[in-house]
Residue frames as a rotation matrix with the C-alpha (Angstrom) as fourth column:
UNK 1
0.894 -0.441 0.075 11.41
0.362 0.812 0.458 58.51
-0.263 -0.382 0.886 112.56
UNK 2
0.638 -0.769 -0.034 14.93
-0.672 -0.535 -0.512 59.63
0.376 0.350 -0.858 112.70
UNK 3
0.900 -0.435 -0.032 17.88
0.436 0.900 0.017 56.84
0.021 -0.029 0.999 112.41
UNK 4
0.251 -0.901 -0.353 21.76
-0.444 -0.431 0.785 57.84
-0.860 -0.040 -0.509 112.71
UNK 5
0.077 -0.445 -0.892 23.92
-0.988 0.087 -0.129 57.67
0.135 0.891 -0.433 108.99
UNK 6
-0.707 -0.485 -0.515 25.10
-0.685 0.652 0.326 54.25
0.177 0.583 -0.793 109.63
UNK 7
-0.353 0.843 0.405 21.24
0.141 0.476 -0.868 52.57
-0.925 -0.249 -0.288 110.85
UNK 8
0.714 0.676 -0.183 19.57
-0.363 0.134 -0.922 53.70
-0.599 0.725 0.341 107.48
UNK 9
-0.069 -0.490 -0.869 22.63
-0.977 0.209 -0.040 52.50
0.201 0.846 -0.493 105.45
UNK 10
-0.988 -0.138 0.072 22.71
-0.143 0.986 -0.080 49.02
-0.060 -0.089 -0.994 107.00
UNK 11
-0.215 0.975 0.045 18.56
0.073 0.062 -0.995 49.15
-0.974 -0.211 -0.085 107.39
UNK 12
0.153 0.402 -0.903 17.94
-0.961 -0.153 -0.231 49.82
-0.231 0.903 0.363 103.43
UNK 13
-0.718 -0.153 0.679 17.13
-0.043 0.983 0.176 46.92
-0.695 0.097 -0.713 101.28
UNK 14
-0.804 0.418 -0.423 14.96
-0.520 -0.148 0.841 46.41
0.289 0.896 0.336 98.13
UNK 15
-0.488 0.831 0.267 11.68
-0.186 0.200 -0.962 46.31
-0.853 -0.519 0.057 98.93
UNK 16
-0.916 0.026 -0.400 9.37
-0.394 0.129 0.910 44.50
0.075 0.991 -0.108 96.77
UNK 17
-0.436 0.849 -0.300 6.46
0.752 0.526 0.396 44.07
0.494 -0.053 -0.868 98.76
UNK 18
-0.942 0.060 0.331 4.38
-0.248 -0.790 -0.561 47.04
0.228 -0.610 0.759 99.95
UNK 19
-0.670 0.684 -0.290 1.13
0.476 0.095 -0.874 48.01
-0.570 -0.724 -0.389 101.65
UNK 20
-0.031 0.838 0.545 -1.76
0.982 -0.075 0.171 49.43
0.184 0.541 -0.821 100.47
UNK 21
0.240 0.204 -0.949 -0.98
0.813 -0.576 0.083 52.57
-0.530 -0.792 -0.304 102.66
UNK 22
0.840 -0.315 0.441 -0.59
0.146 -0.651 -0.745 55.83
0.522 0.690 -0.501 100.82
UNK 23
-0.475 -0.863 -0.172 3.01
0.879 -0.476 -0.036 57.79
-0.051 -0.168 0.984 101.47
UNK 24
0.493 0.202 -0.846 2.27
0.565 -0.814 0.135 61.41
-0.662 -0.545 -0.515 102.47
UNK 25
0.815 -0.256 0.520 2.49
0.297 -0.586 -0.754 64.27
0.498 0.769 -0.401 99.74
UNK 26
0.812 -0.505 0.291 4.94
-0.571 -0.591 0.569 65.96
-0.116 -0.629 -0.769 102.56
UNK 27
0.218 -0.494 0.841 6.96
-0.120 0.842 0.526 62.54
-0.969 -0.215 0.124 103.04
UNK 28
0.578 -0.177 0.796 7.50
0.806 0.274 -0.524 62.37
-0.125 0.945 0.302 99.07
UNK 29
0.813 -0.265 0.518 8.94
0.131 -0.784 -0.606 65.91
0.568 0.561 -0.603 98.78
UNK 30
0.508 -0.690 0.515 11.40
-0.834 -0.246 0.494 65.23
-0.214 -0.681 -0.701 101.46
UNK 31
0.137 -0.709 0.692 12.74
0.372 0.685 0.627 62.29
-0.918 0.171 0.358 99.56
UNK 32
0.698 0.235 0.676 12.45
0.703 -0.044 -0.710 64.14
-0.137 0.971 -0.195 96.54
UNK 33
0.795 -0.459 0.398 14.56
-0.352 -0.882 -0.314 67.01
0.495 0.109 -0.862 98.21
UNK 34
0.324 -0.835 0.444 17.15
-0.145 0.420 0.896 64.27
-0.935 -0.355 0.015 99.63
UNK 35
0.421 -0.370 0.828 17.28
0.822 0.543 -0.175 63.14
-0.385 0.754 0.532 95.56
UNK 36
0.731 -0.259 0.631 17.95
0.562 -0.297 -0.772 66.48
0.388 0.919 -0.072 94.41
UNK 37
0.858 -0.459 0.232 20.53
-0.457 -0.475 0.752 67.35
-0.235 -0.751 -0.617 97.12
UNK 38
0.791 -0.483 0.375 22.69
0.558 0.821 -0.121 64.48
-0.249 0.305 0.919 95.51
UNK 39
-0.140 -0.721 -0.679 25.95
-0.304 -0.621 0.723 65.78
-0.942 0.307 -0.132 94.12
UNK 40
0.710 0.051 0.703 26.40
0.651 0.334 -0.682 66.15
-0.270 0.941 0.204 90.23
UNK 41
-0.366 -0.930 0.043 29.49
0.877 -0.329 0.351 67.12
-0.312 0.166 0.935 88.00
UNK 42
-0.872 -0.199 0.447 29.27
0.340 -0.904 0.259 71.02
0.353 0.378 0.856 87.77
UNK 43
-0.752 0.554 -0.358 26.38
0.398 -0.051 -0.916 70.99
-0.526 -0.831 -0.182 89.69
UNK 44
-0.933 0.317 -0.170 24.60
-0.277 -0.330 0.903 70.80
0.230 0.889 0.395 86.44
UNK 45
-0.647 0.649 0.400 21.95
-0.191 0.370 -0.909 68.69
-0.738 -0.665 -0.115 88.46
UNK 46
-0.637 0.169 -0.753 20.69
-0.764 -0.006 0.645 66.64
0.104 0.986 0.133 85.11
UNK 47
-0.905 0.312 -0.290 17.71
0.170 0.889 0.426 65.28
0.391 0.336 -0.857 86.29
UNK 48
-0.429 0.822 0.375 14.23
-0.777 -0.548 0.310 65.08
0.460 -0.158 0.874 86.49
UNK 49
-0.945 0.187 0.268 11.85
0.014 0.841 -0.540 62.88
-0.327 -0.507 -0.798 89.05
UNK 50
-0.567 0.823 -0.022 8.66
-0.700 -0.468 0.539 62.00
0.434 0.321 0.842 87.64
UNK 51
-0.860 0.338 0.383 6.50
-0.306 0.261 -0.916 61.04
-0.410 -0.904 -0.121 90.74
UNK 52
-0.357 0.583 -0.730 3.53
-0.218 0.707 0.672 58.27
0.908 0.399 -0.125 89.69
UNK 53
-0.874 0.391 0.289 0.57
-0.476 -0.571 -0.668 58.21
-0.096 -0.722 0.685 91.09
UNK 54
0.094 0.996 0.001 -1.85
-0.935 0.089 -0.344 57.19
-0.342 0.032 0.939 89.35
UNK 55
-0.042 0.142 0.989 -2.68
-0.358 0.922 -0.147 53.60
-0.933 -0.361 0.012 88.99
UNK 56
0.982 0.181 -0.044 -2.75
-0.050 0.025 -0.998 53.54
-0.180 0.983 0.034 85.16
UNK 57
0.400 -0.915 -0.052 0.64
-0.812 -0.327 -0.483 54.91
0.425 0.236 -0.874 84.68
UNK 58
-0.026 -0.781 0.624 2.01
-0.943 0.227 0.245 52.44
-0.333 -0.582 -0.742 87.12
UNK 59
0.584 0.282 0.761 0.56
0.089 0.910 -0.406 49.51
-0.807 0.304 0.506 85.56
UNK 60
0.817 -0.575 0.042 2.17
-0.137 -0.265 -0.954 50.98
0.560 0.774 -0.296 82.18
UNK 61
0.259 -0.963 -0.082 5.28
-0.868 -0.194 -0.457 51.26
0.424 0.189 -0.886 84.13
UNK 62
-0.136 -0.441 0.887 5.18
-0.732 0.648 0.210 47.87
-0.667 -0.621 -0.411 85.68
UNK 63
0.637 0.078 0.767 4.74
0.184 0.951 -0.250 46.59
-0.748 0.300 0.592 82.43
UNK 64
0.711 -0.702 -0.050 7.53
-0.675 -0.660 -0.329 48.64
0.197 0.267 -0.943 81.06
UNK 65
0.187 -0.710 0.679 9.55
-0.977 -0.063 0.203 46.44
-0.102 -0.702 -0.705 83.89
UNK 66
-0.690 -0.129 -0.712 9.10
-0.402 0.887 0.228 43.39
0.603 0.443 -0.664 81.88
UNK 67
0.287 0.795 -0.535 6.03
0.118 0.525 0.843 42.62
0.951 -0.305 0.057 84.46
UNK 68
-0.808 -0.549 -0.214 7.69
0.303 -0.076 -0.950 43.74
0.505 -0.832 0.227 87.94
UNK 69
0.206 0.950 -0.236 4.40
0.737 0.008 0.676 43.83
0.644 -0.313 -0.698 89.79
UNK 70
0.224 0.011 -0.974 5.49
0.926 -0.315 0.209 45.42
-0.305 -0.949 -0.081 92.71
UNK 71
-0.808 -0.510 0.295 6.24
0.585 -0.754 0.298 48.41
0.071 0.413 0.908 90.57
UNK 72
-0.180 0.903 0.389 2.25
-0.060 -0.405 0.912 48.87
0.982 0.141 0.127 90.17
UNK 73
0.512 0.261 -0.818 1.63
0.718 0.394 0.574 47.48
0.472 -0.881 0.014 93.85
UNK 74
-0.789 -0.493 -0.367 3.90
0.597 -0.758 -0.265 50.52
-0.147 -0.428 0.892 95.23
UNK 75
0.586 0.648 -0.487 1.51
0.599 -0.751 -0.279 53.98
-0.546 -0.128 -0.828 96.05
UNK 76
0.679 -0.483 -0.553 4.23
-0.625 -0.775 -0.090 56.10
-0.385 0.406 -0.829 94.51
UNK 77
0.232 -0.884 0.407 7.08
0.927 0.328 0.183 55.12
-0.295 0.335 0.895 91.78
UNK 78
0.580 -0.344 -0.738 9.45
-0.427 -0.900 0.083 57.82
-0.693 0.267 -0.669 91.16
UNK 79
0.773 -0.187 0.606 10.68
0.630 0.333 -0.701 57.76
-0.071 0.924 0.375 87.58
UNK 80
0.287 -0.778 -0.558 14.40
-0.146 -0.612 0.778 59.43
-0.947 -0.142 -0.289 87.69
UNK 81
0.958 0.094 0.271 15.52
0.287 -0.383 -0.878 60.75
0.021 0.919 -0.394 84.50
UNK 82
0.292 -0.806 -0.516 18.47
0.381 -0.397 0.835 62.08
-0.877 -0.440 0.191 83.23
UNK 83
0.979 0.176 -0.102 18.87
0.020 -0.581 -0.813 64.92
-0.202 0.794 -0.573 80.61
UNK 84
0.188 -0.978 0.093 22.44
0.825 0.208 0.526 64.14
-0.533 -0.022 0.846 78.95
UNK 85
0.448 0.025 0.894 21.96
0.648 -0.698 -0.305 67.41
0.617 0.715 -0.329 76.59
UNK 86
0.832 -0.282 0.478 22.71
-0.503 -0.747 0.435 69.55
0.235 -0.602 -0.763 79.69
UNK 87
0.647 -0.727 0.230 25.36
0.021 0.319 0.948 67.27
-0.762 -0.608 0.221 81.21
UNK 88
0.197 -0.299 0.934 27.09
0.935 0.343 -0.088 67.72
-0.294 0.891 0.347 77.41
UNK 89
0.608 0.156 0.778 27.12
0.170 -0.983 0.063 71.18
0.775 0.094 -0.625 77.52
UNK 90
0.700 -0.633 0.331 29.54
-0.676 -0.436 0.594 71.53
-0.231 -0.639 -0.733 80.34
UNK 91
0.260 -0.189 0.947 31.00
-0.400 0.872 0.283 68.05
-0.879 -0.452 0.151 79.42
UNK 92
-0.334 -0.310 -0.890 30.93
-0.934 0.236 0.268 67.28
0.127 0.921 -0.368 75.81
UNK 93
0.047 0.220 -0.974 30.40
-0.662 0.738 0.135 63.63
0.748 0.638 0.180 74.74
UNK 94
-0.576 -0.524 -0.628 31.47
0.254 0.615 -0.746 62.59
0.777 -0.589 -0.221 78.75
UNK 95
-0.752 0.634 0.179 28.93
-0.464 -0.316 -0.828 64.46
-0.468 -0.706 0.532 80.36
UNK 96
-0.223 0.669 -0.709 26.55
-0.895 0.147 0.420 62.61
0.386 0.729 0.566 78.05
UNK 97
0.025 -0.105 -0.994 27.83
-0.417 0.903 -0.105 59.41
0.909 0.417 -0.021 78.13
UNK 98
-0.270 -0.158 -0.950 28.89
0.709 0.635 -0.308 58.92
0.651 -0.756 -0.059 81.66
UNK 99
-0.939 -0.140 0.314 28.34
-0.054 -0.841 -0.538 62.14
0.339 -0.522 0.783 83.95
UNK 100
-0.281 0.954 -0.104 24.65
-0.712 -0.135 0.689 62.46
0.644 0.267 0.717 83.30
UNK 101
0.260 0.714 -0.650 24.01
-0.161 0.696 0.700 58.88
0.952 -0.078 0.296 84.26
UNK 102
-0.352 -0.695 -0.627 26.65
0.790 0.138 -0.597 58.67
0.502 -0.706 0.500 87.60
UNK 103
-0.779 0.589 0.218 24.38
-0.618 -0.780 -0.100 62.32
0.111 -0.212 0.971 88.53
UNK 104
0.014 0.996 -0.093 21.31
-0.728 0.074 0.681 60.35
0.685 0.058 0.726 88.51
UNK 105
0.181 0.160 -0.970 22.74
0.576 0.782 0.237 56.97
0.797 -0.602 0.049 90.28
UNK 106
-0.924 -0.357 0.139 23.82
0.061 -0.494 -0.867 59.76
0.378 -0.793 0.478 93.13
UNK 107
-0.717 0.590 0.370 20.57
-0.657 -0.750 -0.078 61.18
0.232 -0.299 0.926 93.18
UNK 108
0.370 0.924 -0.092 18.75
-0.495 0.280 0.823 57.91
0.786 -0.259 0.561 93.50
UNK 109
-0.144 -0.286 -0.947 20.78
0.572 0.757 -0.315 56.35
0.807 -0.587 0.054 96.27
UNK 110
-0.935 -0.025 0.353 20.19
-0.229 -0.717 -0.658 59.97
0.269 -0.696 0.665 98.25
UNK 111
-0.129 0.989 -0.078 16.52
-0.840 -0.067 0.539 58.88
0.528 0.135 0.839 97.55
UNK 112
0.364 0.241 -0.900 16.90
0.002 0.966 0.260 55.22
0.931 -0.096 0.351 99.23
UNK 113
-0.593 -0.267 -0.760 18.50
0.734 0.209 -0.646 56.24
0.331 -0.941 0.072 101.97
UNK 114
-0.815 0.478 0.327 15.79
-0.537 -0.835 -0.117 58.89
0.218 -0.271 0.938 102.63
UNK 115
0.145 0.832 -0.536 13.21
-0.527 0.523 0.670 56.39
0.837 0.185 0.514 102.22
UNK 116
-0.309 -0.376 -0.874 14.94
0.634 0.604 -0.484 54.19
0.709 -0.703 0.051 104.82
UNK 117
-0.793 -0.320 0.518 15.31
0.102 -0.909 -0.405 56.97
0.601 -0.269 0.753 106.55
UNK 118
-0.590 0.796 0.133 11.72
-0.807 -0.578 -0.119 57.59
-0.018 -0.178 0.984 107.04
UNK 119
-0.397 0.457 0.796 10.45
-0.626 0.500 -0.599 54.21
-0.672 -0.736 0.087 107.57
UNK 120
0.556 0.637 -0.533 9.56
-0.795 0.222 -0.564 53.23
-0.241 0.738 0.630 104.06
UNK 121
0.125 -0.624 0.771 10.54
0.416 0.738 0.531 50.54
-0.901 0.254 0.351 101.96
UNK 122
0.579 0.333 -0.745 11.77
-0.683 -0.301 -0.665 50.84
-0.446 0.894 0.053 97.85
UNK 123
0.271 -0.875 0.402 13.80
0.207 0.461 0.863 49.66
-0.940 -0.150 0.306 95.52
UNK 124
-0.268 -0.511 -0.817 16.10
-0.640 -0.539 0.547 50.60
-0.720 0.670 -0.183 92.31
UNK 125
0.588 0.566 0.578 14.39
0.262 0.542 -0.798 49.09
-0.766 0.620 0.171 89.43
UNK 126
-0.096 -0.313 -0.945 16.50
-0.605 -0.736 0.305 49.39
-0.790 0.601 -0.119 86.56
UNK 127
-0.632 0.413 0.656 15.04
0.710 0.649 0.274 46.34
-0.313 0.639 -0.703 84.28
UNK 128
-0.047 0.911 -0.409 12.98
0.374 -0.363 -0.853 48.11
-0.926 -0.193 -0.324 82.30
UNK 129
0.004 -0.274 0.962 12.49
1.000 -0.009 -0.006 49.18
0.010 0.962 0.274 78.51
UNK 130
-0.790 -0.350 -0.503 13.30
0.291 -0.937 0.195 52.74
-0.539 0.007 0.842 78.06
UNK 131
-0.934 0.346 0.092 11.34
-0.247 -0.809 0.534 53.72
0.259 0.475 0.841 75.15
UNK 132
-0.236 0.789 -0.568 7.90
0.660 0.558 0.502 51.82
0.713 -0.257 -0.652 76.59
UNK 133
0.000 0.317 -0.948 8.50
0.835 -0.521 -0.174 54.12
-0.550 -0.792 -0.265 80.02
UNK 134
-0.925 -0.272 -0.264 9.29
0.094 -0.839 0.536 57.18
-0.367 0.471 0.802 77.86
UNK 135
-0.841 0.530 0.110 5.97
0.062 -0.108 0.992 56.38
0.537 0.841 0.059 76.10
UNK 136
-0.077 0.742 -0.666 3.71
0.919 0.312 0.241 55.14
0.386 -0.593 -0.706 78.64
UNK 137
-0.029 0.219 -0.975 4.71
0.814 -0.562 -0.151 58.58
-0.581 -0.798 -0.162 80.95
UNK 138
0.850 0.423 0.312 4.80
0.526 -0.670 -0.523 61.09
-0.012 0.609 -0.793 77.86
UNK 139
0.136 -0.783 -0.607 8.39
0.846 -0.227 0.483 61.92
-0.516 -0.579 0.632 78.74
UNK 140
0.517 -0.465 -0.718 10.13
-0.645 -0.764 0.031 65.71
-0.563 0.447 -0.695 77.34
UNK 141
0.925 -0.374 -0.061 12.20
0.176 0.567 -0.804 64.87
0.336 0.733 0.591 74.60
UNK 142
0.033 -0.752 0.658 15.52
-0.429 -0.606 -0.670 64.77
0.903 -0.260 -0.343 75.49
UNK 143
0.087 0.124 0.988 14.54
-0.994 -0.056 0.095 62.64
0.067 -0.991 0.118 79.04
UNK 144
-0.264 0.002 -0.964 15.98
-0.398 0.911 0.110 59.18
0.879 0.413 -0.240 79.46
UNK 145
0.737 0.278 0.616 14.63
-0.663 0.123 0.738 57.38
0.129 -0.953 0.275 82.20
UNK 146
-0.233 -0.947 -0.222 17.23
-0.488 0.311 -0.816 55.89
0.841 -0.081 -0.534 84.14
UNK 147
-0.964 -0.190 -0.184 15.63
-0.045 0.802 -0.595 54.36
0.261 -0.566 -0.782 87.08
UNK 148
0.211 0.930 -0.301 11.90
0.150 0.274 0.950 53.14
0.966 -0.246 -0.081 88.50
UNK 149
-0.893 -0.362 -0.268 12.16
0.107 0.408 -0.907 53.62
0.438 -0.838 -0.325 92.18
UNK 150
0.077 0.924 -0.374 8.98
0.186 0.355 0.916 52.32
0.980 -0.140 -0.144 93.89
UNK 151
-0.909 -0.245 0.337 7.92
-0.232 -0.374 -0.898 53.41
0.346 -0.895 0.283 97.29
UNK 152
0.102 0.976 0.191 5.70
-0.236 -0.163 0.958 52.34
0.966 -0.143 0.214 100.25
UNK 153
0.229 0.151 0.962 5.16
-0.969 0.128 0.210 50.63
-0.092 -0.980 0.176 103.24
UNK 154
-0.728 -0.654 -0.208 7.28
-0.590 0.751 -0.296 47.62
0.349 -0.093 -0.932 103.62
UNK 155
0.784 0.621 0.010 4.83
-0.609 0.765 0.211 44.18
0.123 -0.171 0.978 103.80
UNK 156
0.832 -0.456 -0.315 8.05
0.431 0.890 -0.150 42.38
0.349 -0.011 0.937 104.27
UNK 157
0.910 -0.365 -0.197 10.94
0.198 -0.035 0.980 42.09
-0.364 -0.930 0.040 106.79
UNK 158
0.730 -0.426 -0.535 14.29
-0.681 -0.384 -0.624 43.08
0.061 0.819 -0.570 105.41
UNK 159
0.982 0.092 -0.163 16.43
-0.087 0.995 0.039 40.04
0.165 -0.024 0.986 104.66
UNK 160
0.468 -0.881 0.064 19.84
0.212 0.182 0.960 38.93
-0.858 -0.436 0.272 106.01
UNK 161
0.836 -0.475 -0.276 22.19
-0.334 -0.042 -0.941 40.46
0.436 0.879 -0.194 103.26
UNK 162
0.532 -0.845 0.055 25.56
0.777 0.513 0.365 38.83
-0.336 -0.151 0.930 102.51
UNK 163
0.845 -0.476 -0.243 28.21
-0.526 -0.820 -0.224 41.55
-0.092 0.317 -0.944 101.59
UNK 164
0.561 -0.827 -0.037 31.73
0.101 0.113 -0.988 40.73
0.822 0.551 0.147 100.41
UNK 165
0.485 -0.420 -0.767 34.17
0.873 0.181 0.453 40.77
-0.051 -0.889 0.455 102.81
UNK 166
0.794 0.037 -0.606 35.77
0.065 -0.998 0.024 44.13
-0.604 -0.058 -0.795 102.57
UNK 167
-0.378 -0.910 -0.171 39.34
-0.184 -0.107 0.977 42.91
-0.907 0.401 -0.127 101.82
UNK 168
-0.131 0.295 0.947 37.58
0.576 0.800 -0.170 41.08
-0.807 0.523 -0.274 98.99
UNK 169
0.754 0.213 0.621 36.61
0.529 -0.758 -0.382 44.73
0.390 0.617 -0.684 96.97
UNK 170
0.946 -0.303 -0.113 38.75
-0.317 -0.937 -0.144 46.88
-0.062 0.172 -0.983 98.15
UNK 171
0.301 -0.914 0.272 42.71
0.944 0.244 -0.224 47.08
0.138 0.324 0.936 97.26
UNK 172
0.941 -0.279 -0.191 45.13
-0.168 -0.875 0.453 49.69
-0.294 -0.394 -0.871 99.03
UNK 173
0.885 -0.371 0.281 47.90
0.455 0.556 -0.696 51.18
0.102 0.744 0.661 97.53
């Protein structure tokens, strides 16, 4: 399925209900190579995706999410990381603090609109205890997880969003 730039941006939407269907190993590595295509400061590219699979883990990580079922109820959750040690090293105490994490939110919104993209459904999970997922998936030291992003087949219709009016956010100067 191919969609033009401004169909998968208006078409995305947090899915929270999926199918039983699996997602294609092929169909994961092509959102996986839309997440790491993302931009990042110095093109230090401080992050790792750990792709969940197995039905254990996701339970662990959907009780990580304070109970977000649909985390476990997803065939695939990608666990996006972000290694502030490297973004600190080019960066100091600002690549840590902020760089690192603004690199990962890039790299998971390349990932939602890929999903769209390709017919799926997901969504940015970002409830969640840190050191629980860190434990549950066995993480590198040094790896904070920074988002949950569940994938599948959409069991539900995406829903009329309201958006701000433009003037309402933006301010020209």
């Amino acid at each position: 399925m191919s969609l033009d730039f401004r169909s998968v941006v208006a078409g995305r939407f947090s899915c929270r209900s999926f199918t039983a269907d699996p997602v294609p190993r092929p169909r994961v590595l092509e959102i996986l190579e839309a997440a790491r295509s993302a931009p990042s400061a110095g093109n230090l590219q401080p992050w790792r995706f750990v792709v969940v699979t197995d039905d254990s883990h996701r339970q662990a990580l959907a009780a990580a999410a304070f109970g977000q079922a649909f985390v476990a109820a997803a065939p695939v959750t990608v666990v996006v990381c972000a290694v502030p040690a490297e973004s600190a090293r080019g960066y100091g105490s600002r690549g840590r603090d902020l760089y690192c994490l603004q690199d990962t939110a890039a790299a998971v919104e390349n990932m939602l609109l890929a999903v769209t993209a390709a017919g799926l459904g997901a969504c940015w999970v970002g409830a969640f205890d840190e050191q629980s997922s860190q434990r549950a998936l066995e993480l590198e030291p040094g790896w904070r997880p920074i988002a949950m992003v569940p994938i599948g087949v959409p069991a539900e219709a995406p829903p009329k969003r309201r958006r701000r009016p433009l003037e309402a956010v933006t301010r020209w100067i």
